[in-house]
C-alpha positions as CSV (number, residue, x, y, z in Angstrom):
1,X,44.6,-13.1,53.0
2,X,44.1,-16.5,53.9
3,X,46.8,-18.9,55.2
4,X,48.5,-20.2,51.8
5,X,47.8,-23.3,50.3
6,X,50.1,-25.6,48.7
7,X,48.0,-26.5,45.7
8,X,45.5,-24.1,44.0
9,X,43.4,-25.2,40.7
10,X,41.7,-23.3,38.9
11,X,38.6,-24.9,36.7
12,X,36.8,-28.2,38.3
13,X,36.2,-29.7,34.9
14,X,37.5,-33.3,34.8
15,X,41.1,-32.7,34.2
16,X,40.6,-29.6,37.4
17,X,38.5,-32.2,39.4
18,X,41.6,-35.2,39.3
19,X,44.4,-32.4,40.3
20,X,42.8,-31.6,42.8
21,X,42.0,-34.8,44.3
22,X,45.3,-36.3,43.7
23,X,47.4,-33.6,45.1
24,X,45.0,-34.0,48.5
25,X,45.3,-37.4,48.2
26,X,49.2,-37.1,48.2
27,X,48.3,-34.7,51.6
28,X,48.5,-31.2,49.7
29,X,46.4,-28.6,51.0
30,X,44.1,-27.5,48.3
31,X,41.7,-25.3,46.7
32,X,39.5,-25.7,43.9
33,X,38.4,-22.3,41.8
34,X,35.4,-22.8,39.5
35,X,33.4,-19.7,38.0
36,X,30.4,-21.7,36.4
37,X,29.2,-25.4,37.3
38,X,31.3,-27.5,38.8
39,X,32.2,-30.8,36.6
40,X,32.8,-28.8,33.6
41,X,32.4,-30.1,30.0
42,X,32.7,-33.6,30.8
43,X,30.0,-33.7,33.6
44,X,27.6,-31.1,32.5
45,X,27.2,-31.2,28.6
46,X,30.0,-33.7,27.0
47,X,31.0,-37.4,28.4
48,X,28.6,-38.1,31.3
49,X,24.8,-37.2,29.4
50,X,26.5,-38.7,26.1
51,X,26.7,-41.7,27.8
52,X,23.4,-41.8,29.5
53,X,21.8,-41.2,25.9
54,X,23.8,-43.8,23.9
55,X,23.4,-46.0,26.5
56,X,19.6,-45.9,25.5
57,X,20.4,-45.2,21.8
58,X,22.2,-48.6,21.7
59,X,19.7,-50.6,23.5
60,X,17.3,-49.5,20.9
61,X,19.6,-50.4,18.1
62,X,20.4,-53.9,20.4
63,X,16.2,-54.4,20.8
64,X,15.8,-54.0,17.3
65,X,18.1,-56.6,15.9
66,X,16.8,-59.0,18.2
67,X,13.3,-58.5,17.0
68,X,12.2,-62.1,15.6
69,X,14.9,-63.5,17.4
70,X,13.4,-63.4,20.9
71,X,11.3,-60.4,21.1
72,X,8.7,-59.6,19.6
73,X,6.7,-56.2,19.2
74,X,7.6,-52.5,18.3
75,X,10.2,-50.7,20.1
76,X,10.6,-46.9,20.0
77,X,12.5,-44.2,21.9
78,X,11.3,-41.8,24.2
79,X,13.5,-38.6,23.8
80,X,11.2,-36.7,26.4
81,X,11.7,-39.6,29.4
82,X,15.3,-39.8,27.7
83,X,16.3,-36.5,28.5
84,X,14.2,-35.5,31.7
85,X,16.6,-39.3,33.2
86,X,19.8,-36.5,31.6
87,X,18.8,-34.1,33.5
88,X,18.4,-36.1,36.9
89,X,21.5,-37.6,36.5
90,X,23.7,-34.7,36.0
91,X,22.0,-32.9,38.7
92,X,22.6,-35.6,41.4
93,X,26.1,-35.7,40.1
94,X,26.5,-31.9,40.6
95,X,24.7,-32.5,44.1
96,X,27.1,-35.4,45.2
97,X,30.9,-33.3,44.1
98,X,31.6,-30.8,46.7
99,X,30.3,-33.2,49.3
100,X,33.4,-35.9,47.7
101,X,35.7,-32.3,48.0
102,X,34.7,-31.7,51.1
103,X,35.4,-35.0,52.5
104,X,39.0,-34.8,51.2
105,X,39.6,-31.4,52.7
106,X,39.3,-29.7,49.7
107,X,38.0,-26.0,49.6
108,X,35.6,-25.6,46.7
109,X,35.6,-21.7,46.0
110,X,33.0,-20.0,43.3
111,X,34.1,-16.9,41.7
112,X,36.2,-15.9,39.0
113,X,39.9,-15.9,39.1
114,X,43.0,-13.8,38.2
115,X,46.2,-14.7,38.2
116,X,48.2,-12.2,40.3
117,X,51.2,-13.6,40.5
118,X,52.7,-16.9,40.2
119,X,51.6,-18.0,44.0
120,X,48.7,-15.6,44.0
121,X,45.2,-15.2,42.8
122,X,42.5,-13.0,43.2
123,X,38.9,-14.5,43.1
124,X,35.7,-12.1,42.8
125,X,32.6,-13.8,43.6
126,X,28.9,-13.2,45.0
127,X,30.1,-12.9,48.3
128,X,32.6,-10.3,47.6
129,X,36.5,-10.5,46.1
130,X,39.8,-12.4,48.1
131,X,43.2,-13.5,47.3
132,X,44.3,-16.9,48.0
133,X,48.2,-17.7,48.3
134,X,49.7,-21.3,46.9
135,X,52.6,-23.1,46.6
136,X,51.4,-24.2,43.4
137,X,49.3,-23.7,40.4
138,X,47.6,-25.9,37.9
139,X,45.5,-24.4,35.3
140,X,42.2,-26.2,34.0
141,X,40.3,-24.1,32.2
142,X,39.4,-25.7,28.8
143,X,39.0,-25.5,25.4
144,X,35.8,-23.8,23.2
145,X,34.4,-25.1,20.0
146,X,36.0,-24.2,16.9
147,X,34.1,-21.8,15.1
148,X,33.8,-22.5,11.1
149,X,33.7,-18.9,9.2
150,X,31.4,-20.7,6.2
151,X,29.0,-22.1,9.0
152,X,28.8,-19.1,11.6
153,X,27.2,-20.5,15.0
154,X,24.0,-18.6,15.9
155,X,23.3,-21.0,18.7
156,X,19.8,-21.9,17.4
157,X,19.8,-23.2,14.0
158,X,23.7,-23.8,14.1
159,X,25.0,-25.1,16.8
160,X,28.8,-26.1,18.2
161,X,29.4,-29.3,19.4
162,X,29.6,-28.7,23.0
163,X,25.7,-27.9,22.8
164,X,24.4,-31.9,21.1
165,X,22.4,-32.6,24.1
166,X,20.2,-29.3,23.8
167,X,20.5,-29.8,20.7
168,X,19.0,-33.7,20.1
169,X,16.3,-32.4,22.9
170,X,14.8,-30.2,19.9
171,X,14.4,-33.4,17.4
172,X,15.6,-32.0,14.9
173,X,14.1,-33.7,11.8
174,X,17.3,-33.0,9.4
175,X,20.7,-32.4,10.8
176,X,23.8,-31.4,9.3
177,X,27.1,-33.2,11.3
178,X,30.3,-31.0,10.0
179,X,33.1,-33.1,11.1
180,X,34.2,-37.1,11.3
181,X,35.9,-37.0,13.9
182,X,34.7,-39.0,17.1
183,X,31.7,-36.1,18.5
184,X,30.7,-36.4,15.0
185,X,30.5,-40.2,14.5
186,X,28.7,-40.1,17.7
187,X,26.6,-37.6,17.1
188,X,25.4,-38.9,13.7
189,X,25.1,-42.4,15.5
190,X,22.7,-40.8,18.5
191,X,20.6,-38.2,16.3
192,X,19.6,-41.0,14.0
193,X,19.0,-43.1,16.7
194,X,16.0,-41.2,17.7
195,X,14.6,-40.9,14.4
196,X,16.4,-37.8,12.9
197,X,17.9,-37.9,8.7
198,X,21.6,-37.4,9.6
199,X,24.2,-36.4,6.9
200,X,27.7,-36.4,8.4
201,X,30.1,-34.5,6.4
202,X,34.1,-34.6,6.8
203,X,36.4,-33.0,4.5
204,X,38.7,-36.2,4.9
205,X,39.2,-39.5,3.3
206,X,38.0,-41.4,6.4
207,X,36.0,-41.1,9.3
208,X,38.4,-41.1,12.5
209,X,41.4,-39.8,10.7
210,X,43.3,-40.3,14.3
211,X,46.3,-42.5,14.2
212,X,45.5,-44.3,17.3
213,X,42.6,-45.7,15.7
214,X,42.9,-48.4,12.8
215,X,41.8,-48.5,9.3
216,X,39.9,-51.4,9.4
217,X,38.0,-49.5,12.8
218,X,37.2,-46.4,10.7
219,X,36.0,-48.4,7.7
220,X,33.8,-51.0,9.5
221,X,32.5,-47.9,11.7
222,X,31.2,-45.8,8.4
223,X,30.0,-48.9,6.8
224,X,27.7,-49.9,10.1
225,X,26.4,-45.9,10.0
226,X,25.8,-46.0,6.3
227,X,23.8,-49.3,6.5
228,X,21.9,-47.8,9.3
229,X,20.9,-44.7,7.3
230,X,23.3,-42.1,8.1
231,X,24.3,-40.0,4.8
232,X,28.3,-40.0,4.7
233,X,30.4,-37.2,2.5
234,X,33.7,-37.5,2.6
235,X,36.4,-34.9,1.0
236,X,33.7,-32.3,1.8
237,X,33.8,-29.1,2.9
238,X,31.2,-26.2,3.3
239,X,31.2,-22.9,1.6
240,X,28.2,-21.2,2.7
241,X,25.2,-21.1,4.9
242,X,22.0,-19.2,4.9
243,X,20.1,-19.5,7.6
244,X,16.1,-18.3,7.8
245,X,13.1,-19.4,10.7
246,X,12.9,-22.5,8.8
247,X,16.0,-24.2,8.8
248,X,19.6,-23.9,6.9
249,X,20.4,-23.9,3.4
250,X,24.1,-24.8,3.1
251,X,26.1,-24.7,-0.6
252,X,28.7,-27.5,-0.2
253,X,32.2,-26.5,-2.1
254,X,31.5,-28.5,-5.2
255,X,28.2,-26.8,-5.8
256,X,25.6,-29.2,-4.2
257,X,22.9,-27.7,-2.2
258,X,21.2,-29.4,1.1
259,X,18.3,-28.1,3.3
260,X,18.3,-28.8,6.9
261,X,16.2,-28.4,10.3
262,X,19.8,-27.7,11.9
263,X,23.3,-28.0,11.9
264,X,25.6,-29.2,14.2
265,X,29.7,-28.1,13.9
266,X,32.2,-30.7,15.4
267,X,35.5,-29.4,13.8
268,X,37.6,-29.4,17.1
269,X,38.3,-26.8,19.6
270,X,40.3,-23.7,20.1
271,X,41.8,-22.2,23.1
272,X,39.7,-19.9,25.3
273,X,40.6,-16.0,25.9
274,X,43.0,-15.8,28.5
275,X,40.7,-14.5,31.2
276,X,42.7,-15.4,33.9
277,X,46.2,-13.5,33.2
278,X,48.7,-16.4,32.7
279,X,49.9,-14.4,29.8
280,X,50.9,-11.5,31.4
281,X,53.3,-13.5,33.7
282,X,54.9,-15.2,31.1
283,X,53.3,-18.2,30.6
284,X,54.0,-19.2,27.0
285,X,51.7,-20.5,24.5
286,X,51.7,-22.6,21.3
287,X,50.9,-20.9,17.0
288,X,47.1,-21.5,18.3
289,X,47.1,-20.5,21.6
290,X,47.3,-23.5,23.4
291,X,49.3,-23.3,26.4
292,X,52.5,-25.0,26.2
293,X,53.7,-27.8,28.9
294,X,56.6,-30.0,29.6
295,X,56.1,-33.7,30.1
296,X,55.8,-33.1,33.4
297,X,52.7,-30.3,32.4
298,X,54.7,-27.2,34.1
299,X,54.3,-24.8,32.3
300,X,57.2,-21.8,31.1
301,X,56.6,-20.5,34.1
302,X,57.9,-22.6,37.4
303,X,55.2,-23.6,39.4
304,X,52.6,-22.9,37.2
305,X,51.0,-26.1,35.6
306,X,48.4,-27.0,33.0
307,X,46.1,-29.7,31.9
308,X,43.2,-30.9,29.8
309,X,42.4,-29.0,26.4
310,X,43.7,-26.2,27.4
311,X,46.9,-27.5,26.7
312,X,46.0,-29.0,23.6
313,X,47.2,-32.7,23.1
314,X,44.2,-35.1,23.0
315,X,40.4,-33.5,23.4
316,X,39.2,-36.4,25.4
317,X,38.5,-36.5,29.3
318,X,40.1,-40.0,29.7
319,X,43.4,-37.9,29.1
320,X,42.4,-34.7,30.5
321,X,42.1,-36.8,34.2
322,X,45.7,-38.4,33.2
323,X,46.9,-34.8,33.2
324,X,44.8,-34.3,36.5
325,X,46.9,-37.2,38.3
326,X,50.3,-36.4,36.5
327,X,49.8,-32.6,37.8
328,X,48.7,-33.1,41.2
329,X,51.4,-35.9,41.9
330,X,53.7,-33.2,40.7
331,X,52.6,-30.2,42.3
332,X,51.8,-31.5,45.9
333,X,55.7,-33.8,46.0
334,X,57.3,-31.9,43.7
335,X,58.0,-35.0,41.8
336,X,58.7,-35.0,37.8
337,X,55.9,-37.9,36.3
338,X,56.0,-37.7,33.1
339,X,52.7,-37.2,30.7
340,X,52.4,-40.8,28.4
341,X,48.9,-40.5,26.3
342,X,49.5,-43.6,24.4
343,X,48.9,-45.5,27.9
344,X,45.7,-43.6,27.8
345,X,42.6,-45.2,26.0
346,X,40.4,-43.3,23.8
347,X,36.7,-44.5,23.8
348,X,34.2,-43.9,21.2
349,X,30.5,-44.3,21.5
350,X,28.9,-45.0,18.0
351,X,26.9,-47.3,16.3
352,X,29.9,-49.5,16.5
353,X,31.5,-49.0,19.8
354,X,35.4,-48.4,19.8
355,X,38.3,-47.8,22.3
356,X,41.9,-48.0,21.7
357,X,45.1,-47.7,23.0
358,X,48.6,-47.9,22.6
359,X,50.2,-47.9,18.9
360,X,48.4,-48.9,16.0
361,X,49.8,-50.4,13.1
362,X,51.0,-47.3,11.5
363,X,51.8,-45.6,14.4
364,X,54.2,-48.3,15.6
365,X,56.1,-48.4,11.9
366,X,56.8,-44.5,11.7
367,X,58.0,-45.5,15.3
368,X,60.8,-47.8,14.1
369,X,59.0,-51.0,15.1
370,X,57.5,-54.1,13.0
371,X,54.7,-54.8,13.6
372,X,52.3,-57.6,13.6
373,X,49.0,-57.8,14.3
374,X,47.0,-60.3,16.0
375,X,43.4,-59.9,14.3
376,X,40.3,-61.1,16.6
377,X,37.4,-61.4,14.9
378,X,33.9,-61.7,17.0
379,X,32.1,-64.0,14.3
380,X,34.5,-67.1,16.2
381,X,32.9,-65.6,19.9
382,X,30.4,-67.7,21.1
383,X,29.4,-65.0,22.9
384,X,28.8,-62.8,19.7
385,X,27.0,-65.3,17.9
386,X,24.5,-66.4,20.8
387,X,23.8,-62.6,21.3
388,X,23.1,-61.8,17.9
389,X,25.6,-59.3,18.1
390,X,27.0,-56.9,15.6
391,X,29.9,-57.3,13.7
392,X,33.3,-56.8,15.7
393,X,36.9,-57.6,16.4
394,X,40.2,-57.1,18.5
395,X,43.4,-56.1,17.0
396,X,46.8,-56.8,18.7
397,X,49.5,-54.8,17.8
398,X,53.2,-56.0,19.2
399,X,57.0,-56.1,17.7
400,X,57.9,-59.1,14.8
401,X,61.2,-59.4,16.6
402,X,60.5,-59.2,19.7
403,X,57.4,-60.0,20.9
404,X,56.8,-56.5,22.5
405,X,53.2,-55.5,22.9
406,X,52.6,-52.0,21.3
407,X,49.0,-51.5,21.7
408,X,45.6,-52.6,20.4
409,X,42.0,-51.8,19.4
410,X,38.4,-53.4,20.1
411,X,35.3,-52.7,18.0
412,X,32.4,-54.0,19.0
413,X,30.6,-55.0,21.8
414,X,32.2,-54.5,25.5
415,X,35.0,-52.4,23.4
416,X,34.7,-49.9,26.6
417,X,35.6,-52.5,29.0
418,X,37.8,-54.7,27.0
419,X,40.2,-52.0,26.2
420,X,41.5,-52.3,29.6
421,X,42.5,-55.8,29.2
422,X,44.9,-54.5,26.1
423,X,46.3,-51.6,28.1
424,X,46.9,-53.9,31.3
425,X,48.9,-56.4,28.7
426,X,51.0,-52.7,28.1
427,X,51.9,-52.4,31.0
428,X,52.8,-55.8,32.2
429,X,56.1,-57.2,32.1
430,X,54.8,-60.1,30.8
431,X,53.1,-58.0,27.7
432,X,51.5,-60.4,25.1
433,X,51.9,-63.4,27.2
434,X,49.5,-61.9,30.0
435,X,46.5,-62.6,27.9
436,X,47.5,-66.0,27.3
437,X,48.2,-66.2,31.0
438,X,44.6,-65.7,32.3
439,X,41.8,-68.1,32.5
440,X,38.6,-66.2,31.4
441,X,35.0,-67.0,32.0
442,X,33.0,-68.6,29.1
443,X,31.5,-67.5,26.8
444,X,33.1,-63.7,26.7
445,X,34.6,-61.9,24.7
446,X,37.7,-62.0,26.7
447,X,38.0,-65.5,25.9
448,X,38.2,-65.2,22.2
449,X,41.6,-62.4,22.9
450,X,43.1,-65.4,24.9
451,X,42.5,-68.1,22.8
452,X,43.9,-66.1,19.8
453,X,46.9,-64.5,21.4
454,X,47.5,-68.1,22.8
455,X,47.9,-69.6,19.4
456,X,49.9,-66.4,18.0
457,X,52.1,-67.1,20.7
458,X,52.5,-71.3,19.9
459,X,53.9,-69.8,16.4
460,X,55.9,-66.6,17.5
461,X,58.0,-69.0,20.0
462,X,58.4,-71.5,16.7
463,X,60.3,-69.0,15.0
464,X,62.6,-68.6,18.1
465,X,62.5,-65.1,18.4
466,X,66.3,-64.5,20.4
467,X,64.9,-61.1,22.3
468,X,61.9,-60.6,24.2
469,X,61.0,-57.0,25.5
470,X,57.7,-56.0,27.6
471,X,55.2,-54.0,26.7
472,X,56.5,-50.1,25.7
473,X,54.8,-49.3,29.1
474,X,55.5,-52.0,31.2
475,X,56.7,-50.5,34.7
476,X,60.5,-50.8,35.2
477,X,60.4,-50.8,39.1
């Protein structure tokens, strides 16, 4: 046995990867157990290729609209070149991690691993089978698809959502999107991209049906998909599927047939098997199977922690690498930060790009507030209108009474990047009046939020408002 560590994680997915390095940038000693690739989800079939691809699908969709504007010509995808670039880019990614472990002292172990105790865990590998001692634990094993008994997953003709990228590499010619949630919109949004008929189905009244993002979002989001070709059905469910060496045949639950190359389910994830025997030390879990955390992310059991999906909460890896830095900050110091997703933005890369973060409208009344909302539309950006650009906005969210900033959502354009801007107001003391506080170059984006919160402001102080508050988030120290 090894000389103990003070910080062992098991998984090196994204929210794995972050504990890690935060508790041996705190000065923990620390190893990192990983079975399969390292990077998980995020880096080897979710966030990072997703991005590479609809960073190309929205060029296309950019090049096209500019077409007799500027440019001139045809302009066409190249899926092959599209995904061989994928490929090359997670590789060199998977090349450059245990080099960026190594250099913070991290011990990168491959093997499969079993809890033994609460400071204890055996790991069986190639080169044989050891058990490494730690102060502390922090789970990271992640989440599977959620299977869909109408729509069983055979892997080849239908297919869960943490296999798209395979899956847009065998162009289809019809696909089948179960699910409106964000993998579906973008899914939908990429497949039809490079030249597929995409029908997305949801059995809700809305795409998006996450309170964090708004109702105007969700609606100006299915009206750019449905202009660009994509079938929508809302309020619909499947019933059955019949698959053959042609395709799918799938009877929708009022009746309605539809034939299809492939189908793709994006209907959210479920916990994985406990493989590693947190169970049996007591380790308690939620109805579904999610382990269940504190705000701090210890687990029932002391000294035990967990993050990312397998903890349920938000399925995103923006919050699965919050958990990561809450974790390790708590493990290595034995300090009690607290878990706050509404400072965490969620990012959505569609046809109409989207981030958001914070409270939206409704969110902030079931939360006691009122609240106003400062509405940005892009049609007044310079920078929209000389681009060409697809329709867009900024929404605002803060308190009537008090002027305290709540939260906020971009669509559009830059919504990626912008989104920090919002969540930076949060968090500042100064809340709305940040914005208003900082010159911006011209012509942005950035601008246009400025200018409009500037003007909000000029009326919000005419109504004499007698109590200001800072953003929900704002550091007290």
């Amino acid at each position: 046995m090894s000389r103990p560590y003070d910080v062992a994680v098991v998984g090196c997915g994204a929210g794995g990867y972050q504990a890690a390095v935060t508790a041996a940038q705190c000065g923990a000693r620390v190893v990192l157990i990983e079975r399969e690739g390292a990077g998980g989800a995020c880096l080897n079939r979710a966030c990072v290729p997703k991005k590479a691809v609809a960073h190309v699908a929205s060029t296309l969709a950019l090049a096209r609209g500019l077409l007799g504007r500027g440019l001139a010509g045809t302009v066409s995808g190249d899926l092959a070149a599209m995904m061989v670039h994928e490929q090359a880019l997670v590789a060199d990614l998977q090349r450059g991690l245990p080099q960026r472990l190594k250099a913070l002292a991290i011990d990168l172990v491959a093997g499969h691993a079993r809890l033994v105790s609460a400071h204890a865990i055996a790991v069986t590998g190639d080169r044989g089978a050891t058990t490494l001692e730690a102060r502390r634990v922090i789970l990271a094993t992640g989440a599977r698809s959620r299977p869909l008994a109408s729509c069983p997953i055979d892997h080849d003709r239908v297919v869960a959502a943490d296999r798209l990228i395979p899956l847009l590499a065998s162009e289809p010619r019809r696909l089948l999107c179960l699910g409106g949630g964000a993998t579906g919109v973008e899914a939908a949004f990429l497949f039809h991209a490079f030249g597929a008929e995409v029908t997305l189905a949801t059995r809700g009244d809305r795409l998006l049906a996450r309170p964090m993002i708004s109702e105007r979002a969700a609606r100006l989001l299915e009206r750019k998909l449905s202009e660009s070709g994509v079938t929508i059905l809302k309020k619909t469910s499947v019933a059955a599927t019949r698959v053959d060496e042609a395709g799918v045949t799938v009877t929708f639950q009022d009746g309605h047939e539809g034939r299809f190359d492939r189908v793709l389910v994006a209907v959210g994830s479920v916990p994985r098997p406990d493989e590693i025997g947190y169970r049996a030390l007591g380790v308690q879990c939620d109805a579904e199977g999610f382990v269940a955390t504190r705000e701090t992310l210890e687990t029932s059991v002391p000294g035990i922690y967990a993050v990312g999906d397998m903890k349920g909460g938000p399925m995103t890896a923006a919050a699965a690498l919050h958990d990561g830095r809450i974790a390790g900050e708590n493990a290595a110091l034995d300090t009690h930060r607290r878990r706050n997703y509404h400072q965490v933005p969620m990012v959505i890369d569609s046809i109409l790009p989207l981030a958001a973060v914070g409270l939206s409208e409704d969110l902030a009344e079931r939360a006691g507030f009122v609240p106003e909302v400062v509405y940005i539309p892009f049609g007044v950006s310079v920078k929209a209108r000389a681009q060409g650009a697809a329709p867009g906005f900024i929404e605002i969210v803060h308190d009537e009474e008090t002027g305290q900033m709540l939260g906020g959502c971009v669509a559009g354009g830059g919504a990626d990047e912008l989104v920090h801007l919002v969540l930076a107001a949060c968090r500042s003391r100064r809340g709305l009046w940040s914005l208003a506080d900082l010159d911006y170059g011209h012509p942005t984006y950035g601008e246009e939020l400025g200018a409009a919160v500037s003007a909000h402001l000029a009326g919000f102080m005419r109504s004499q408002p007698t109590v200001f508050r800072p953003g929900i988030y704002a550091s007290t120290e």
